[in-house]
N, C-alpha and C positions, 0 to 999 in steps of 0.2 A: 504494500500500500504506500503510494506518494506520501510525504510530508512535504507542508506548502510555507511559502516563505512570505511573510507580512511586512508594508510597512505601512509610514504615513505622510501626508501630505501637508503641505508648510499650516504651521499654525497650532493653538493650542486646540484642544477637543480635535482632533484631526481624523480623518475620515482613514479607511482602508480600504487596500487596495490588494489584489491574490495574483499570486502566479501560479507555478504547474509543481515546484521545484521541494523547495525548502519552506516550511513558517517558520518564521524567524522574529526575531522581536527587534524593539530599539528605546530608547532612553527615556526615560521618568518625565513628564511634563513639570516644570514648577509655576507655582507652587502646586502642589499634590491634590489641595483641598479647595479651588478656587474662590473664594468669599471669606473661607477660615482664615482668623489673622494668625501671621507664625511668630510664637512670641521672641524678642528678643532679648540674647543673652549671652552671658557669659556660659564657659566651656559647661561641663556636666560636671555636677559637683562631684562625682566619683573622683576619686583622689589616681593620679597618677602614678605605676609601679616605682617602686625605686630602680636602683642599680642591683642587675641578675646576672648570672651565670647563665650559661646555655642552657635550654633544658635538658633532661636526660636520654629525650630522644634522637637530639641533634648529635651521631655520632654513626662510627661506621659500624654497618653490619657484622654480626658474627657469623664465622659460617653455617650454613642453613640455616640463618634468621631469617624468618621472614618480616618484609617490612613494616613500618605502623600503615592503619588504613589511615591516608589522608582524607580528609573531608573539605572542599574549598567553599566558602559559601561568599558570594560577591553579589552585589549592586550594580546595574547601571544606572548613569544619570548622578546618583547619592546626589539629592539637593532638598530633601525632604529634612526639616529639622525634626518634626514630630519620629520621625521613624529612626531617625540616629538618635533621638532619645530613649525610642524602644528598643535599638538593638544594643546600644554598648552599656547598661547594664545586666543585658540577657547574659551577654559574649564574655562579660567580667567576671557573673557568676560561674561559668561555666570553663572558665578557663579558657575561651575562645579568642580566637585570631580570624579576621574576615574582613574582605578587602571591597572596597567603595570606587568605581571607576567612576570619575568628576568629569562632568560634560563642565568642559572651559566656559562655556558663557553663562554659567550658574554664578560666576565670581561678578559678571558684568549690572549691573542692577539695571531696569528698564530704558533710564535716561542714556545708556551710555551703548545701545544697541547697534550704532550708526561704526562702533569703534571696528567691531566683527565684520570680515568681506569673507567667506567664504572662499575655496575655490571656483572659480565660475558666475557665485554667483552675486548678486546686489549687493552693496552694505545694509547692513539689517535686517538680512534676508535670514532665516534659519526655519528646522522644520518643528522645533522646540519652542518654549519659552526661556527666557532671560533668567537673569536673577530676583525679578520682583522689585523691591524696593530697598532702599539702602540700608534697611534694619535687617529684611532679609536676609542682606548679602554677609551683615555682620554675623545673624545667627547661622548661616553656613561653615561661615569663618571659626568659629568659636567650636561647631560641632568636628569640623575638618581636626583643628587643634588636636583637641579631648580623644579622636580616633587615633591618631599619632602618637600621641603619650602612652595610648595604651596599650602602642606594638599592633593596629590595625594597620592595614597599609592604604596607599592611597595610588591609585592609575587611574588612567586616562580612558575616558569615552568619547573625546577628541570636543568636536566642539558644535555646528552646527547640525548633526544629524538627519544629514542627506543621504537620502535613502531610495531603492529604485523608484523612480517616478517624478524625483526632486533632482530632475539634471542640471548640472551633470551630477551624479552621484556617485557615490565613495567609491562604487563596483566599478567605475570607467576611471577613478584619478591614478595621475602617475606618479611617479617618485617624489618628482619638486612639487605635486600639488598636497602631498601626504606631509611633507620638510614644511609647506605653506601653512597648514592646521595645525601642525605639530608647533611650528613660529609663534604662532597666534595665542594656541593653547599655553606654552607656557612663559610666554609676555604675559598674560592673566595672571600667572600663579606670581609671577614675577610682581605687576602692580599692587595685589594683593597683600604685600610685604606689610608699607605702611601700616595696613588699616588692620594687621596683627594676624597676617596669616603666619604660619610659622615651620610650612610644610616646606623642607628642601627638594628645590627640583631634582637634584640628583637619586631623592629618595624615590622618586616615580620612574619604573623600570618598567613598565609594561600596561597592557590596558584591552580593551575591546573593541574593536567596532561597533559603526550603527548598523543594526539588523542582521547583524554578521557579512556584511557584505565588502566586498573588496578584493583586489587582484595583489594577491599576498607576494606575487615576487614585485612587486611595486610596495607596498608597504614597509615592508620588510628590511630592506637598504637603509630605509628612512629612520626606521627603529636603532639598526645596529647603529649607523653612524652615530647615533645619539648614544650610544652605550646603553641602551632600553634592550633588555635579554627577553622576554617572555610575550606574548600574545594567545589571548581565548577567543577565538573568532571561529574556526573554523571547527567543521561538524565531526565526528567520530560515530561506527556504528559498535554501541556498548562504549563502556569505560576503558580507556587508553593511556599506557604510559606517556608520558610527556617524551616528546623527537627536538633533537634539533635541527631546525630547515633554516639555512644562511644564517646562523650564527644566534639564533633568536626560540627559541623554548615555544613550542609549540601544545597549552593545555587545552585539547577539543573539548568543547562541549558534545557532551551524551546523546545521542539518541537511545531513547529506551521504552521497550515494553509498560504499558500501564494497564497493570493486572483488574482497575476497575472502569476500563471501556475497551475488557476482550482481549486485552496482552496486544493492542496496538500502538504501534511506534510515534512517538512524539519526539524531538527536541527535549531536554529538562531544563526549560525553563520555564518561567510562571504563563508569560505569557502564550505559550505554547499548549501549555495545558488547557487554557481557559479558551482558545480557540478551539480546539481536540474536545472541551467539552461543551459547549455548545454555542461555537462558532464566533464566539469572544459578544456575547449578550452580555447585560449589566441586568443580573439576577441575588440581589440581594441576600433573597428568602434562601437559595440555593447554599449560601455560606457552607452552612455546615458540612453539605455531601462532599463539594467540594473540594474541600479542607482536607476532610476523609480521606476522598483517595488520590490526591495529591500525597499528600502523610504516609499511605499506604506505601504509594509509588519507593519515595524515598526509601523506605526501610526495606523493600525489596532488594533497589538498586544496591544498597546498602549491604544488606548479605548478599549476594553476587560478586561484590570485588570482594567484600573481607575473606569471602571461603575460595574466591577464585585468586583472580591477578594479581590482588591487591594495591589496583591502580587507583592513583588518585579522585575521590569522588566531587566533580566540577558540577557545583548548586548554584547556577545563573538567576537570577533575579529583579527587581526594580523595586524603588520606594512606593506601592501604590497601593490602592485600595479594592481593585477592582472586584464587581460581584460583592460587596460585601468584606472586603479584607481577605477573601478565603485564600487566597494562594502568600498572603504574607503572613498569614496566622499560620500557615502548615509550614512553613519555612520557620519561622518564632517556633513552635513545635517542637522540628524537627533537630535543629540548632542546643535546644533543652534536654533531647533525649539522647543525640548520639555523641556528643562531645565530655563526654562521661563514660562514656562505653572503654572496657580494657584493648588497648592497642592501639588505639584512635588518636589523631591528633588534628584538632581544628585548627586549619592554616592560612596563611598566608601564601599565596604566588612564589614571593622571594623567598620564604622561609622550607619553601618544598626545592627549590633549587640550591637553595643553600647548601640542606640534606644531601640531592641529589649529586652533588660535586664532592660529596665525603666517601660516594659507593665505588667498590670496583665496579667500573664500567662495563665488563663481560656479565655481573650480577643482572645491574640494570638491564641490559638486553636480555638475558635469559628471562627474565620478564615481561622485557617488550613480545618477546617470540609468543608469549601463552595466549591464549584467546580472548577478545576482550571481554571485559566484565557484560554480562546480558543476561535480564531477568529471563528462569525460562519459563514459557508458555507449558499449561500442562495439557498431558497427549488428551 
């Protein structure tokens, strides 16, 4: 069965649009809650860790160890304050690490939209919204902090969110037009200094596309030159060890079986699901079911790698609400139940590469070779 790939069209509340191919998703609109004010503030009162040691799983293999299940759970868009206040005390309790891909013109507040030229396209043009207003932008600022201190990490969702249909979009740009958003993108993080951001560009290594779309040996140049090692864009069938393609860590996003609509294959990501379940309606009442076998999904996917490859498990997501919250209250969930689990370790991007550079290399492939992680259908 096809999986179909989604985007959207300039502007907030944006329409969709299908192809034959992939669904695919793309970036958080802000604000999240259109009318809701988002209060401003200083970081999260959660107190920042001190000075640590490694943990005790950053360390090489012994022979026939098998590895920790990695679990990666990420954001695109991250410019929801309400939802970085729900997730980095979830993450703190749980001992979790989990990483926020920043669409650049979330640091830009309303008035300053004219700053942004896309590749291609007008100033001012994007398929998102802005940063809001300049309290906004501060409590983005404040929440960006708070996730850095507390060892979350922070990549790139680049910036305007041109997506097939919004040409020229990211699937046709070339190298210097990738180096152009990439300029852009972190000229933002750069202006952003002043007014107390305090994330080092050098700390951001890697990031996502919009909708996952793009012609990756055109991206990819653009990454390493930067010194940027890792990208989640592109699609895997089952859970896959992380390759590297031109100098750059490639973590696919899953496709995988979902044991409660028949063991058919979706994408795992939120938005994927919510289209797989019925056709990306805004069904409030639905919450719960939903929630369900999303949740479900996960702990399948879940045992699959842990008793199989034990490949990194890549949990794509957005700050939103859709249906009812149901697809970020299964992720809130799931985040609660499996980062506590013996052998597990809720990560960061860098911090799986980190690892990954301590293993004999003949290991790591001897796991590349195994099959990839995939719920099975039963006969």
């Amino acid at each position: 069965m096809g999986i179909r790939r989604r985007w959207e069209t300039v502007g907030i509340g944006a329409g969709l649009v299908l192809t034959f191919v992939v669904l695919l998703v793309l970036g958080t609109v802000r604000p999240d809650e259109p009318g809701k004010p988002v209060p401003v503030g200083a970081p999260s009162p959660q107190a920042a860790p001190g000075p640590q040691g490694p943990p005790a799983w950053m360390r090489k293999l012994n022979p026939g160890e098998k590895p920790p299940q990695f679990v990666l759970f990420s954001f695109d868009g991250a410019g929801s304050h309400e939802h970085w206040q729900r997730f980095l005390p979830l993450a703190r309790s749980v001992n979790a690490h989990f990483s926020g891909f920043l669409s650049g013109i979330y640091l830009l507040d309303d008035s300053q939209k004219a700053d942004y030229t896309g590749p291609g396209h007008k100033p001012g043009k994007a398929s998102i919204g802005f940063g809001g207003s300049p309290d906004d932008v501060r409590a983005l600022i404040g929440d960006l902090n708070t996730a850095a201190a507390q060892g979350h990490e922070i990549g790139t969702h680049y910036n305007g969110h041109f997506c097939q249909g919004a040409e020229p979009s990211v699937g046709r740009w070339s190298t210097a037009q990738w180096n152009n958003e990439l300029d852009q993108f972190f000229g933002y993080v750069d202006r952003a200094g002043p007014l107390g951001l305090k994330i080092d560009p050098k700390a951001i290594r890697g990031g996502r596309t919009p909708c996952l779309e793009g012609r990756f040996d055109q991206l990819f140049p653009a990454l390493a030159a930067r010194g940027m090692d890792y990208d989640s864009s592109q699609v895997s069938d089952g859970l896959a060890w992380p390759a590297l393609q031109s100098g750059v860590w490639e973590f696919a996003m899953p496709t995988v079986r979902v044991p409660g609509l028949g063991y058919k294959k979706t994408i795992m990501m939120d938005y994927n699901f919510w289209f797989s379940l019925n056709r990306a309606k805004d069904e409030p009442a639905r919450a719960p079911e939903f929630t369900k076998i999303v949740l479900d999904t996960y702990e399948h996917v879940y045992q699959s790698a842990y008793a199989g490859n034990r490949a990194p498990m890549v949990v794509g997501n957005h700050f939103n609400q859709w249906s009812g919250g149901a697809f970020i209250t299964a992720t809130e969930k799931f985040m609660g139940e499996v980062c506590g689990k013996p052998d597990t370790v809720c990560a960061t991007y860098s911090e799986v590469i980190e690892w990954m550079k301590l293993q004999d290399p003949k290991v790591l492939d001897s796991y590349r070779m195994q099959p990839h992680a995939q719920v099975i259908a039963p006969n």
